[in-house]
TORKOL-4160 file (C-alpha; in steps of 0.2 Angstrom, whole numbers, padded with zeros to 4 digits, m for minus):
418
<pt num="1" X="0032" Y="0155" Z="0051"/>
<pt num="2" X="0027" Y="0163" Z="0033"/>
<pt num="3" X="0042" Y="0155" Z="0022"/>
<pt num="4" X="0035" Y="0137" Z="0024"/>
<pt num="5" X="0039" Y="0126" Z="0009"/>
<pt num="6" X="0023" Y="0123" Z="0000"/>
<pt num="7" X="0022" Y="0106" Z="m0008"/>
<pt num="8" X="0010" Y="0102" Z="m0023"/>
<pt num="9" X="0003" Y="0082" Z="m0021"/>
<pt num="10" X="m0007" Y="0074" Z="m0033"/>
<pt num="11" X="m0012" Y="0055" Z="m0028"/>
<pt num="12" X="m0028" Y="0045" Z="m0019"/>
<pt num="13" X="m0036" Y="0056" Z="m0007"/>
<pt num="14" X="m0026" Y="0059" Z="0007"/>
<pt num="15" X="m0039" Y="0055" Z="0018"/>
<pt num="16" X="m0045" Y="0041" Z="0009"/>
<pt num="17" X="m0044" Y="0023" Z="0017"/>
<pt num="18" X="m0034" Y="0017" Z="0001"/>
<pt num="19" X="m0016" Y="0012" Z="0003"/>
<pt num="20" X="m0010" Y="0024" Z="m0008"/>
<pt num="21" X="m0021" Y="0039" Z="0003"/>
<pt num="22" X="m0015" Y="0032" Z="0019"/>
<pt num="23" X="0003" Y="0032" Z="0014"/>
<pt num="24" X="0001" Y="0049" Z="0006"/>
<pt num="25" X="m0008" Y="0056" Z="0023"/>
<pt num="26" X="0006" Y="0048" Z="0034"/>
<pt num="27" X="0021" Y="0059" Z="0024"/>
<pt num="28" X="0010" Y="0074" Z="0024"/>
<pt num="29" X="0006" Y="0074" Z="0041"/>
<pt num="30" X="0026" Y="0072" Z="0046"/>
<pt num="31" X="0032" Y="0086" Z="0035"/>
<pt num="32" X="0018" Y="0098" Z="0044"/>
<pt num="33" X="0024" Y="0094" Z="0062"/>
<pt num="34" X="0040" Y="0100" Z="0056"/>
<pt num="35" X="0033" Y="0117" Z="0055"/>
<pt num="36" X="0042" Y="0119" Z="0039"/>
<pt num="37" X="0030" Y="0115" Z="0024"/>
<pt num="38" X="0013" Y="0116" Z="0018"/>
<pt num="39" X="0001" Y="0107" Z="0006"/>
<pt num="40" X="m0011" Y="0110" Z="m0008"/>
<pt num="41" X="m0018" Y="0093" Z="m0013"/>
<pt num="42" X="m0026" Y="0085" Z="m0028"/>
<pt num="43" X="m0038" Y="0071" Z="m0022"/>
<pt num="44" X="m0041" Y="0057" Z="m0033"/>
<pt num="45" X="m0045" Y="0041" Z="m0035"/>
<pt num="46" X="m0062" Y="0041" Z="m0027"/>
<pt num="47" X="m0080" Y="0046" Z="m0032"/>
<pt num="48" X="m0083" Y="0064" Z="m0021"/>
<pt num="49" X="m0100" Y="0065" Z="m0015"/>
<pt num="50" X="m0095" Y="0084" Z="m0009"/>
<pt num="51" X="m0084" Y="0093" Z="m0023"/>
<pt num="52" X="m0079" Y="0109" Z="m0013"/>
<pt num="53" X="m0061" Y="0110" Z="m0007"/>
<pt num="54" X="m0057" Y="0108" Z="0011"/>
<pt num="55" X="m0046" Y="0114" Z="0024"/>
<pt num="56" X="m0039" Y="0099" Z="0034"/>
<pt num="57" X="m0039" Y="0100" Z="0055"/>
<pt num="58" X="m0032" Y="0107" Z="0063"/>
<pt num="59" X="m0018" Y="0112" Z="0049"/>
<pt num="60" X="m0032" Y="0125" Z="0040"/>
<pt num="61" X="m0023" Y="0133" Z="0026"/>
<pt num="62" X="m0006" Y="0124" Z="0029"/>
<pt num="63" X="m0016" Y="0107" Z="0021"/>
<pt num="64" X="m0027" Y="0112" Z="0007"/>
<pt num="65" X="m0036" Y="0096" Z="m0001"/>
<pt num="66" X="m0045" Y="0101" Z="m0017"/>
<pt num="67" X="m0056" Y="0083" Z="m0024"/>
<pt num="68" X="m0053" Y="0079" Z="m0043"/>
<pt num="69" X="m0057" Y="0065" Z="m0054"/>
<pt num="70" X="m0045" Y="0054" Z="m0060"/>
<pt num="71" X="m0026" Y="0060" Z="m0056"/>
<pt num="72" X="m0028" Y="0077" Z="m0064"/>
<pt num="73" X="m0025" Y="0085" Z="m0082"/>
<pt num="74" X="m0014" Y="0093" Z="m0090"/>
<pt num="75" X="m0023" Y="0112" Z="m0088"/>
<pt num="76" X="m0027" Y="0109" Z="m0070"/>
<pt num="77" X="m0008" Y="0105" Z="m0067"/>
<pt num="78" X="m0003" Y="0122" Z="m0078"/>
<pt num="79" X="m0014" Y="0132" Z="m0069"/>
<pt num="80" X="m0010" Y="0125" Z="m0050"/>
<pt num="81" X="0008" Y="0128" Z="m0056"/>
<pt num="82" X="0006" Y="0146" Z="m0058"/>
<pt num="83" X="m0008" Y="0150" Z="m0046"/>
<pt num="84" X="0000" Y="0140" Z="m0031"/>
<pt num="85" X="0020" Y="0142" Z="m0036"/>
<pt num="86" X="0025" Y="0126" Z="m0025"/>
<pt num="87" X="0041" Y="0122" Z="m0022"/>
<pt num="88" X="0038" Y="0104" Z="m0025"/>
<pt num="89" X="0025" Y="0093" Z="m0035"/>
<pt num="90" X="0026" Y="0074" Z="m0027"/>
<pt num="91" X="0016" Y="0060" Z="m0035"/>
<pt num="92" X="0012" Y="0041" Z="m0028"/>
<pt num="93" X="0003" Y="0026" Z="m0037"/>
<pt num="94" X="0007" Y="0015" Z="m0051"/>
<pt num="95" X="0017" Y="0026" Z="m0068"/>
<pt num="96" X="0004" Y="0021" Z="m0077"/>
<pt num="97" X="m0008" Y="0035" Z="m0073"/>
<pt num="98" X="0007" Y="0048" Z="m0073"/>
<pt num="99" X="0013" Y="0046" Z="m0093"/>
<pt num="100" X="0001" Y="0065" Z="m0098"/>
<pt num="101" X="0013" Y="0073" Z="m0081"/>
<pt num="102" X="0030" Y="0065" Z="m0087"/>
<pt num="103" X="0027" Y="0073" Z="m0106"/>
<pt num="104" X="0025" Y="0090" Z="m0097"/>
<pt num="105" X="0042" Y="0087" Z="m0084"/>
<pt num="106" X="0049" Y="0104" Z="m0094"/>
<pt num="107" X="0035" Y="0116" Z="m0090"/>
<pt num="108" X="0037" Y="0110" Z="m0068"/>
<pt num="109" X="0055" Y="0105" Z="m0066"/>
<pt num="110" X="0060" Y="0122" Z="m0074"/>
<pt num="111" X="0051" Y="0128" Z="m0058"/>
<pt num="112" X="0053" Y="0116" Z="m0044"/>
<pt num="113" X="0056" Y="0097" Z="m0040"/>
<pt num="114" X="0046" Y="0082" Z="m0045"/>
<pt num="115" X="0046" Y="0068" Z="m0032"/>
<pt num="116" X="0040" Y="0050" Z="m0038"/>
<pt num="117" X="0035" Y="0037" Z="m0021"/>
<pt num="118" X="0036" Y="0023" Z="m0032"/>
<pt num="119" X="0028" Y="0006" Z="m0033"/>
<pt num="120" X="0034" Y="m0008" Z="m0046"/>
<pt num="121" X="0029" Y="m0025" Z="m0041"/>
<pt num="122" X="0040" Y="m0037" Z="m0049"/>
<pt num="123" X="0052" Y="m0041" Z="m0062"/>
<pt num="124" X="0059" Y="m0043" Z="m0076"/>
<pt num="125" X="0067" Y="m0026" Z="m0074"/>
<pt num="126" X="0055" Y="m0014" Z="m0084"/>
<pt num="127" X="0067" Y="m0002" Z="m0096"/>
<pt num="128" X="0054" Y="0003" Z="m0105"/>
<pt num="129" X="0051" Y="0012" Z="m0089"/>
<pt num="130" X="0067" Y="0023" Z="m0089"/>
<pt num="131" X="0062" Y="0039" Z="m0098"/>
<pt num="132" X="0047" Y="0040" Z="m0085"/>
<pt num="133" X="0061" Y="0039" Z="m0071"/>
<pt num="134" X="0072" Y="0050" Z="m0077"/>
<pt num="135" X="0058" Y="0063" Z="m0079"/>
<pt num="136" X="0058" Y="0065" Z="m0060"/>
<pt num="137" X="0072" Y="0076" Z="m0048"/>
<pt num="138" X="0070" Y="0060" Z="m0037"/>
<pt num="139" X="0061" Y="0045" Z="m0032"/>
<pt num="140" X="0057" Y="0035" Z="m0016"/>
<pt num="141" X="0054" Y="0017" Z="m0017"/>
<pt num="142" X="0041" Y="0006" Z="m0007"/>
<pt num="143" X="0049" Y="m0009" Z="m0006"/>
<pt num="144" X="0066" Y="m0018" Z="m0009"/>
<pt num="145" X="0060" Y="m0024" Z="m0028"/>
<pt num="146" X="0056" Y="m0007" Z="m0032"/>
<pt num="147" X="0072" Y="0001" Z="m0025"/>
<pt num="148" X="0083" Y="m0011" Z="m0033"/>
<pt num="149" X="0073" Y="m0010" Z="m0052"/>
<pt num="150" X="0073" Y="0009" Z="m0051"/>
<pt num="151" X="0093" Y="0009" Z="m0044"/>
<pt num="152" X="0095" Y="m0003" Z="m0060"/>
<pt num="153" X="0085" Y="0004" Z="m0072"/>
<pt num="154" X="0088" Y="0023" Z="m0070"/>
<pt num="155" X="0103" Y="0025" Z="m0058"/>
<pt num="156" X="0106" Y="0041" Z="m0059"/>
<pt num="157" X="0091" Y="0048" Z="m0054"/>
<pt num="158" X="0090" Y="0054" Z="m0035"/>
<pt num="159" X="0083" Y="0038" Z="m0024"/>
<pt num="160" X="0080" Y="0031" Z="m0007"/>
<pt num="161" X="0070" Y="0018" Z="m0002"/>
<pt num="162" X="0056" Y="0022" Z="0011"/>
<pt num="163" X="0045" Y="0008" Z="0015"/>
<pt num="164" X="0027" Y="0011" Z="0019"/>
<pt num="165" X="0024" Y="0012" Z="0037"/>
<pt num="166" X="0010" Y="0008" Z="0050"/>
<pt num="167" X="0002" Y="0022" Z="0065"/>
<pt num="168" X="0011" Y="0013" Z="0080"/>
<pt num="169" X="m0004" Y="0021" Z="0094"/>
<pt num="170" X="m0016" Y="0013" Z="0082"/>
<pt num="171" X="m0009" Y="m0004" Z="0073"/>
<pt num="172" X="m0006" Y="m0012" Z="0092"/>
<pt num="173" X="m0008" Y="m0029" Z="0101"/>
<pt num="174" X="m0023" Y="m0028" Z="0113"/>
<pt num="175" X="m0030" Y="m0039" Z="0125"/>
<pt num="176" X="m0036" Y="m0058" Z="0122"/>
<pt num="177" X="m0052" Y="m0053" Z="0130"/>
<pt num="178" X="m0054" Y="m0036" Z="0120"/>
<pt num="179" X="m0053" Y="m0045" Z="0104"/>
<pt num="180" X="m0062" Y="m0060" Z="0110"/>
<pt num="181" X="m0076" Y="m0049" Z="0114"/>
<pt num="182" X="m0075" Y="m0039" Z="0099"/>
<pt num="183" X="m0076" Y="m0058" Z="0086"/>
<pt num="184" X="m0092" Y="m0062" Z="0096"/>
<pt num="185" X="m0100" Y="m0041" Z="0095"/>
<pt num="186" X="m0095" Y="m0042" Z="0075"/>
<pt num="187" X="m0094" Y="m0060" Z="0070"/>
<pt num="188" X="m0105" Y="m0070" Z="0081"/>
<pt num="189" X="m0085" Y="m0080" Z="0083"/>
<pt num="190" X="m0084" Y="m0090" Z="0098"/>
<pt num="191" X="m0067" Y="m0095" Z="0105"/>
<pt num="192" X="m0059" Y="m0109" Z="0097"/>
<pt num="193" X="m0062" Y="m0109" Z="0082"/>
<pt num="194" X="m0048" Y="m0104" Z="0071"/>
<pt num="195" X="m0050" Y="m0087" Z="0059"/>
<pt num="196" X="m0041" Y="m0081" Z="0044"/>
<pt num="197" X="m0045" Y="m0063" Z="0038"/>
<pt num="198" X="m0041" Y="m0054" Z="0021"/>
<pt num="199" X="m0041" Y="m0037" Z="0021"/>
<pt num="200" X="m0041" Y="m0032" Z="0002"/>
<pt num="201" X="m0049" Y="m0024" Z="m0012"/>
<pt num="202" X="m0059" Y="m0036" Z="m0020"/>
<pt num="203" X="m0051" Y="m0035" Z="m0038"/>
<pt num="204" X="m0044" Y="m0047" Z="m0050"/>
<pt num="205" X="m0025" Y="m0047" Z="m0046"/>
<pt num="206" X="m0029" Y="m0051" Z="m0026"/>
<pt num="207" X="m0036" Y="m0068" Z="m0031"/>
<pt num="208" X="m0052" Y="m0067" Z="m0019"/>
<pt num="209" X="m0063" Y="m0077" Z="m0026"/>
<pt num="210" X="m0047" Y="m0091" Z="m0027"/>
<pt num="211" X="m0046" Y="m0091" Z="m0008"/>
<pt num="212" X="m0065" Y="m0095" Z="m0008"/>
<pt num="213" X="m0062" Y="m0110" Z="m0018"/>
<pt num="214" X="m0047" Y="m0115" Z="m0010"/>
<pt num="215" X="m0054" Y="m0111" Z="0008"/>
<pt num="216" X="m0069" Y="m0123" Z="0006"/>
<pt num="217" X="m0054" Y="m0138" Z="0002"/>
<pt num="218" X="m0046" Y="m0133" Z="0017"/>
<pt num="219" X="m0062" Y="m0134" Z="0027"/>
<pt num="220" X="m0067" Y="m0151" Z="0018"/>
<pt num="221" X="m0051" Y="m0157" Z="0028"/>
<pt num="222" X="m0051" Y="m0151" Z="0041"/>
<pt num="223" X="m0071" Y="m0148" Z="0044"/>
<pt num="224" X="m0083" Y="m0136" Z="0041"/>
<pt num="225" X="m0087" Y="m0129" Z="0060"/>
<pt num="226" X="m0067" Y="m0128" Z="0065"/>
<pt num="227" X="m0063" Y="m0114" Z="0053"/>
<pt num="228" X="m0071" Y="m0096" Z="0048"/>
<pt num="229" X="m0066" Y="m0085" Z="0033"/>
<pt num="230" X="m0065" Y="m0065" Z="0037"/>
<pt num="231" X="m0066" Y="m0055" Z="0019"/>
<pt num="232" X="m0065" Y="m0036" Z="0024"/>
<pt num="233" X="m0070" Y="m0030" Z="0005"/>
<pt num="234" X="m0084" Y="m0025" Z="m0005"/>
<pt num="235" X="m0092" Y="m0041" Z="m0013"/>
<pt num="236" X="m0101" Y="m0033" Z="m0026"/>
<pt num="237" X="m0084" Y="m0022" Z="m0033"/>
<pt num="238" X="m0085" Y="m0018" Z="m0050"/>
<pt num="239" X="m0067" Y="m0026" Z="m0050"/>
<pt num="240" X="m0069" Y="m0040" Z="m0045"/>
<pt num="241" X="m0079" Y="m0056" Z="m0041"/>
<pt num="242" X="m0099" Y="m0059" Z="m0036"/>
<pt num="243" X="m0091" Y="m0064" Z="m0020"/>
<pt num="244" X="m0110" Y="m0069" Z="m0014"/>
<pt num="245" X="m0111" Y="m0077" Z="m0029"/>
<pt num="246" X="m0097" Y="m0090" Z="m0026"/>
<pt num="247" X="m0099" Y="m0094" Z="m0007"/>
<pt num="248" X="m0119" Y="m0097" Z="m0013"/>
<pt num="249" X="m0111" Y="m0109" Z="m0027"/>
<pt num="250" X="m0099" Y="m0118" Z="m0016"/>
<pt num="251" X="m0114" Y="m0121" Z="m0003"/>
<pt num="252" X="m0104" Y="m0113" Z="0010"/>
<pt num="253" X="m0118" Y="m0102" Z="0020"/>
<pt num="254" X="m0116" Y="m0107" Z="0037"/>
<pt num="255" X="m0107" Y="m0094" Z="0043"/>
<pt num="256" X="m0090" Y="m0102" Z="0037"/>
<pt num="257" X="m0086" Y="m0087" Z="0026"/>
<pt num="258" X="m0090" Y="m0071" Z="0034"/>
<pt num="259" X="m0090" Y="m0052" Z="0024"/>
<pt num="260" X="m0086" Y="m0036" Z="0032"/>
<pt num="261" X="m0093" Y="m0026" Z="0021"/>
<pt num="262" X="m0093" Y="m0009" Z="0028"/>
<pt num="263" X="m0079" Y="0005" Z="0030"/>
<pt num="264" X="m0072" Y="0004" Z="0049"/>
<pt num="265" X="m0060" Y="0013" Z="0060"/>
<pt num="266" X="m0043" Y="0009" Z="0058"/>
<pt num="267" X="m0043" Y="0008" Z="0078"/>
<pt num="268" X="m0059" Y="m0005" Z="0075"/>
<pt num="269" X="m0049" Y="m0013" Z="0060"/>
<pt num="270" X="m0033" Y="m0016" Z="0072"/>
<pt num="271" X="m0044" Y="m0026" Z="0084"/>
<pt num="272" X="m0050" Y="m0037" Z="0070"/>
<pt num="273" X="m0031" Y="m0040" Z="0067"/>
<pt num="274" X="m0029" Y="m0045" Z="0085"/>
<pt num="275" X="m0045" Y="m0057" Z="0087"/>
<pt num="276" X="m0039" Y="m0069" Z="0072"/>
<pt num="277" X="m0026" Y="m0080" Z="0070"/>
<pt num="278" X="m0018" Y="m0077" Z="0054"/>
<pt num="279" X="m0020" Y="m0063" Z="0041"/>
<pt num="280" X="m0019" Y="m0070" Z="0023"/>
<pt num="281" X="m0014" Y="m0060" Z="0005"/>
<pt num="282" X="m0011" Y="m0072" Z="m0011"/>
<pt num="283" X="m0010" Y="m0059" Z="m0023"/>
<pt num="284" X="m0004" Y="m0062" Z="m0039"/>
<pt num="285" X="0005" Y="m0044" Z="m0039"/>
<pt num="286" X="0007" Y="m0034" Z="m0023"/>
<pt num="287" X="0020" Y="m0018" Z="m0021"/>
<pt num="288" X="0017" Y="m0020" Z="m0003"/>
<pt num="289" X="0000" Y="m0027" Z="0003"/>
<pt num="290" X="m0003" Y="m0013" Z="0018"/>
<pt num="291" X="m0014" Y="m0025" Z="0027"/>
<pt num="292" X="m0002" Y="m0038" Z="0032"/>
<pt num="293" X="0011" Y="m0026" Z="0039"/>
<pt num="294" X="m0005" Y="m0021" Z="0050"/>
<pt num="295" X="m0007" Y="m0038" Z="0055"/>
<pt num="296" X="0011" Y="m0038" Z="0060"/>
<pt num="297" X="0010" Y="m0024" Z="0069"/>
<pt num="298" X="m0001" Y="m0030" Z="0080"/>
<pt num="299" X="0006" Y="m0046" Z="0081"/>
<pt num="300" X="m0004" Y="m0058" Z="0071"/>
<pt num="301" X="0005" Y="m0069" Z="0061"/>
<pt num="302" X="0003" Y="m0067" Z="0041"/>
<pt num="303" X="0000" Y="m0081" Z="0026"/>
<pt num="304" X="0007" Y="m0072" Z="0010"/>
<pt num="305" X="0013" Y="m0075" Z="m0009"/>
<pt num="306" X="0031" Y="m0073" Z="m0011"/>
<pt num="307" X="0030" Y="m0056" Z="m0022"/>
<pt num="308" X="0033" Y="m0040" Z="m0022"/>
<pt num="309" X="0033" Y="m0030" Z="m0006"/>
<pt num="310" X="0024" Y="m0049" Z="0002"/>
<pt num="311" X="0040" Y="m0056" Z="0004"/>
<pt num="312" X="0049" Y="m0045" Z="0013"/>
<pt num="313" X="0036" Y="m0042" Z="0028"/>
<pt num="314" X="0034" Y="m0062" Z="0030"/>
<pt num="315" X="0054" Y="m0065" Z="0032"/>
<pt num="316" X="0071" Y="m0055" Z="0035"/>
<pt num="317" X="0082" Y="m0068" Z="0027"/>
<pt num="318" X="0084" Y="m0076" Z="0044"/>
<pt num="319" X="0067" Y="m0077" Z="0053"/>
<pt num="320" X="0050" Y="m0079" Z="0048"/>
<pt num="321" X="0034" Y="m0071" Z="0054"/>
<pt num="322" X="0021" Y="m0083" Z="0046"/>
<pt num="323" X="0024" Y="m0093" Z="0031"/>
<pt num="324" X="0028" Y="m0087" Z="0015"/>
<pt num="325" X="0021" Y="m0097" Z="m0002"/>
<pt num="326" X="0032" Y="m0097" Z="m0020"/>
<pt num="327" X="0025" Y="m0096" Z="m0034"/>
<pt num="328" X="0018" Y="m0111" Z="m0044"/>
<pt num="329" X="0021" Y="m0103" Z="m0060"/>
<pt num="330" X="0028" Y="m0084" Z="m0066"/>
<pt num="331" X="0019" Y="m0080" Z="m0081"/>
<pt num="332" X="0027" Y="m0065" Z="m0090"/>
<pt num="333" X="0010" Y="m0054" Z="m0094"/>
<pt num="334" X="0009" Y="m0036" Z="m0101"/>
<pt num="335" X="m0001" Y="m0022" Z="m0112"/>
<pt num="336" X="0001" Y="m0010" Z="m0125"/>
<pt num="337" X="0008" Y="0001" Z="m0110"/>
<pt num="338" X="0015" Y="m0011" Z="m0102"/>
<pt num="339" X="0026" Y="m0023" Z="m0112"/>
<pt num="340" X="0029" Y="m0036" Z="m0098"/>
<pt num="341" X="0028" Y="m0038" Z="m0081"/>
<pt num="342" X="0028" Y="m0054" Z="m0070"/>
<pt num="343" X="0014" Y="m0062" Z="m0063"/>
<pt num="344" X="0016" Y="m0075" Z="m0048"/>
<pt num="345" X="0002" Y="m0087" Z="m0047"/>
<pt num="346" X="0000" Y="m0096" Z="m0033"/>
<pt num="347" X="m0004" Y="m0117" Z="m0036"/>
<pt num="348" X="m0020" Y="m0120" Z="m0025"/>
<pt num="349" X="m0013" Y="m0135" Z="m0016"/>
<pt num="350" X="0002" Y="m0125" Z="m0008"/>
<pt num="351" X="m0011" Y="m0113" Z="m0002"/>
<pt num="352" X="m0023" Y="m0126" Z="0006"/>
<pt num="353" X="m0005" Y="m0134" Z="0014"/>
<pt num="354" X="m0001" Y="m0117" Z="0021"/>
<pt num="355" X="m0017" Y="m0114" Z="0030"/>
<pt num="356" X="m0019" Y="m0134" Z="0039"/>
<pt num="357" X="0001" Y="m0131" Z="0045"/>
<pt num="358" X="m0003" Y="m0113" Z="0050"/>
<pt num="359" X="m0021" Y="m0123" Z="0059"/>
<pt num="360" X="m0010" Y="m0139" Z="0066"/>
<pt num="361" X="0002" Y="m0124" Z="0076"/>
<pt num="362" X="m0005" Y="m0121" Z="0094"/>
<pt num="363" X="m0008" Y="m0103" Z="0101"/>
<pt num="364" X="0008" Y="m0102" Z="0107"/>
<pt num="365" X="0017" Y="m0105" Z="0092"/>
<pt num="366" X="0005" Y="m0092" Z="0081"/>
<pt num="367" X="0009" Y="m0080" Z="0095"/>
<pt num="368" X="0028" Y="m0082" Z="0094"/>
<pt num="369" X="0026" Y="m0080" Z="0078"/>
<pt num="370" X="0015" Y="m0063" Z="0079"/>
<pt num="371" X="0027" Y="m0056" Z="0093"/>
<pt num="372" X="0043" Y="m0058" Z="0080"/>
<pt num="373" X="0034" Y="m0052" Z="0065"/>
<pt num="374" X="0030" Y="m0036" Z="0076"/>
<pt num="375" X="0046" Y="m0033" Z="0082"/>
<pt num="376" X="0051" Y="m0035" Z="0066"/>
<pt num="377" X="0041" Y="m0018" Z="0058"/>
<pt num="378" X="0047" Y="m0009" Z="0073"/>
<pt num="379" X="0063" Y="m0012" Z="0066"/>
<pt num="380" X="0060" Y="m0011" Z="0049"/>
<pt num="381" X="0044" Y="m0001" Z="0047"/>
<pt num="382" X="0044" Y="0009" Z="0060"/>
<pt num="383" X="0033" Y="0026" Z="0060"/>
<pt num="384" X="0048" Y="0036" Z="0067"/>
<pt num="385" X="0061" Y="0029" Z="0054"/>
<pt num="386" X="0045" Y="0033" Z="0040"/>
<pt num="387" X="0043" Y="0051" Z="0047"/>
<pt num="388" X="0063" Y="0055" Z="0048"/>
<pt num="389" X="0068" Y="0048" Z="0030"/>
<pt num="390" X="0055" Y="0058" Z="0022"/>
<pt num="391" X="0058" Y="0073" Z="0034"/>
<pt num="392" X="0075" Y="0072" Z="0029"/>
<pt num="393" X="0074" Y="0068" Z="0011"/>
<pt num="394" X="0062" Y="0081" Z="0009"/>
<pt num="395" X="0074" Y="0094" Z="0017"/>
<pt num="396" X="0090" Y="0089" Z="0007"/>
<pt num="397" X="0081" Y="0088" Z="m0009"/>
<pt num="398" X="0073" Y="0109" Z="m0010"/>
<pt num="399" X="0089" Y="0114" Z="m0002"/>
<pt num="400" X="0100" Y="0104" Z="m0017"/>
<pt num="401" X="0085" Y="0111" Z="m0030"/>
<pt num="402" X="0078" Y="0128" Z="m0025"/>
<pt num="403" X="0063" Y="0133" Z="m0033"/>
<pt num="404" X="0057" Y="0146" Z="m0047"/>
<pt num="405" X="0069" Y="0162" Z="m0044"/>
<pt num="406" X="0082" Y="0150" Z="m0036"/>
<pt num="407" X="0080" Y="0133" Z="m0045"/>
<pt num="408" X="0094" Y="0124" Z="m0048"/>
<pt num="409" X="0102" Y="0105" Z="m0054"/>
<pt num="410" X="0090" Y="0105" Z="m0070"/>
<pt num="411" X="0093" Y="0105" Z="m0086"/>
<pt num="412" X="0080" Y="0105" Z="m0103"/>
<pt num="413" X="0090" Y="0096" Z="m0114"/>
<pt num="414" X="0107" Y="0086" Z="m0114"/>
<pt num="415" X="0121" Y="0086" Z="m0126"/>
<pt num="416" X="0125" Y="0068" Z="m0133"/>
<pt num="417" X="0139" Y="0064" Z="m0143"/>
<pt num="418" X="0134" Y="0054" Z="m0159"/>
């Protein structure tokens, strides 16, 4: 097929362990089995130890990934515009980064559609925001906030909501004696004692080294040898916390904190989530938090702050799928870029209450638990419904739009009425 639909994307490297690069790879991958489409990517967001472009297997010249720094530049976009003539430019991560690409909307949407997969992670509603939204043909929303800022905020702009998704062959229950083996390979963990893991990067808004603190109460109550603390994170993150630095100064280096500190598979990572009994995020600000809908998925029970995307993984109005913490205090923040935003702190006591009743549960209820919150992304998350709405929303929006010779539905300027 010669008249595939060639997409431009520029976001964290596709094939970069990121959320924002897993949840790019995952739509990139569904609009190639279609046969119908083709990528040139811009791959950010990392430091590239090889600078050459690649050729992505087995899709060769169908997925082009060239590495760049940052998100891109102004010339680089111009000259990717006329040299690749893509029918679509799409775009993922926080607006922040995207302000230098929205001030050029003119010189791409006179040629073909801009796509925004959008994440905002809390209110009040942003409406300094709206000329950023309304720079795109159409955005795609990550979580239930986000859909309903952006459906409030800019409502006539072009918007479906498309939650992130996990790999169902990967993110799986396994065995109790496949992820008990794996704790005691890994983790020197013997059975019995009860584990919580975070899977986060270690910066200031996931609260890391508050769950150090907050874990040693948890142990002074309920004993230092019953409990072990997983962090899969880089300790020494330029981001974040000396995480090192804290466990050494809370005295707890008997094993009761434990850091995974090297990249792993995602099919080793999903036995991690299997061989522990809750997954934890108390972010202060989360559009999603990726790792507890991988804990769900494979049907660990999840410990999270009631923001953002948090809050719709851990409960669907009826049932709940671990327990679900509100904030002590909702702080309005901001920048010079960003004028406000809320920020949902989490009290250290409700935190310490959430793990001894999430410790006092026996197996059976943590696993009930687990085996609800997984059948609730297989409903809700599901990697077929991920695939079909971008399939489909992909499809209906160049068909509505065309591109260069047959663009259509744009216009440069807008008559208003003083």
């Amino acid at each position: 097929m010669t008249d595939k639909k060639k997409i431009m994307v520029l976001a964290d490297h596709p094939l970069s362990p990121s959320g924002v690069g897993t949840q790019t790879k995952y739509f990139i991958e569904a609009l190639l089995k279609t046969n119908k489409y083709k990528f040139v990517c811009f791959g950010g967001a990392v430091k590239h130890q090889d600078p050459q472009s690649i050729k992505v297997s087995p899709w060769e010249n169908d997925w082009i990934i060239h590495p760049i720094e940052g998100y891109g530049t102004p010339d680089l976009i111009r000259q990717a515009l006329w040299t690749e003539k893509p029918d679509a430019v799409w775009i993922m991560t926080d607006p922040r980064f995207w302000g230098w690409l929205w001030e050029m909307e003119e010189e791409i949407r006179s040629h073909c559609s801009l796509i925004y997969y959008h994440v905002w992670d809390n209110y009040p509603y942003p409406k300094f925001n709206r000329r950023f939204y309304r720079s795109n043909d159409a955005i795609a929303s990550i979580s239930k906030v986000t859909a309903d800022i952006v459906k409030t905020v800019a409502p006539e702009v072009k918007h479906r909501y498309i939650p992130h998704a996990v790999n169902p062959d990967i993110f799986v229950p396994v065995s109790t004696d496949q992820a008990l083996q794996y704790k005691k390979e890994n983790f020197q963990q013997e059975d019995g004692k009860f584990v919580i893991f975070w899977n986060n990067r270690n910066a200031r808004r996931k609260q890391s080294g508050s769950l150090i603190f907050w874990f040693k109460k948890f142990l002074d109550i309920v004993g230092h040898d019953k409990a072990t603390l997983i962090m899969h994170t880089d300790t020494k993150d330029q981001h974040g916390q000396d995480l090192d630095a804290i466990v050494r100064e809370l005295g707890i280096t008997n094993g009761e904190v434990k850091f995974s500190r090297q990249k792993i598979a995602p099919e080793a990572l999903a036995i991690l989530y299997n061989s522990v009994d809750v997954t934890i995020n108390i972010s202060d600000a989360e559009g999603f938090g990726l790792s507890t809908l991988e804990s769900l998925s494979c049907g660990t029970p999840i410990i999270v702050n009631m923001t953002g995307g948090l809050q719709e993984q851990v409960t669907d109005g009826k049932e709940w799928f671990g327990i679900g913490i509100e904030p002590a205090s909702k702080s309005i923040i901001g920048s010079q870029e960003i004028p406000f935003i809320r920020e949902d702190r989490l009290n250290g006591d409700d935190v310490v209450n959430a793990l001894i009743k999430m410790y006092e549960m026996s197996d059976e209820e943590r696993k009930e638990l687990g085996r609800k919150g997984r059948e609730h992304v297989v409903k809700n998350y599901s990697f077929e419904q991920f695939n079909k709405s971008w399939i489909d929303f992909m499809d209906e929006l160049l068909e509505e739009n065309g591109s260069w010779q047959t663009r259509k539905n744009y216009k440069a300027w807008e008559q208003i009425q003083l």
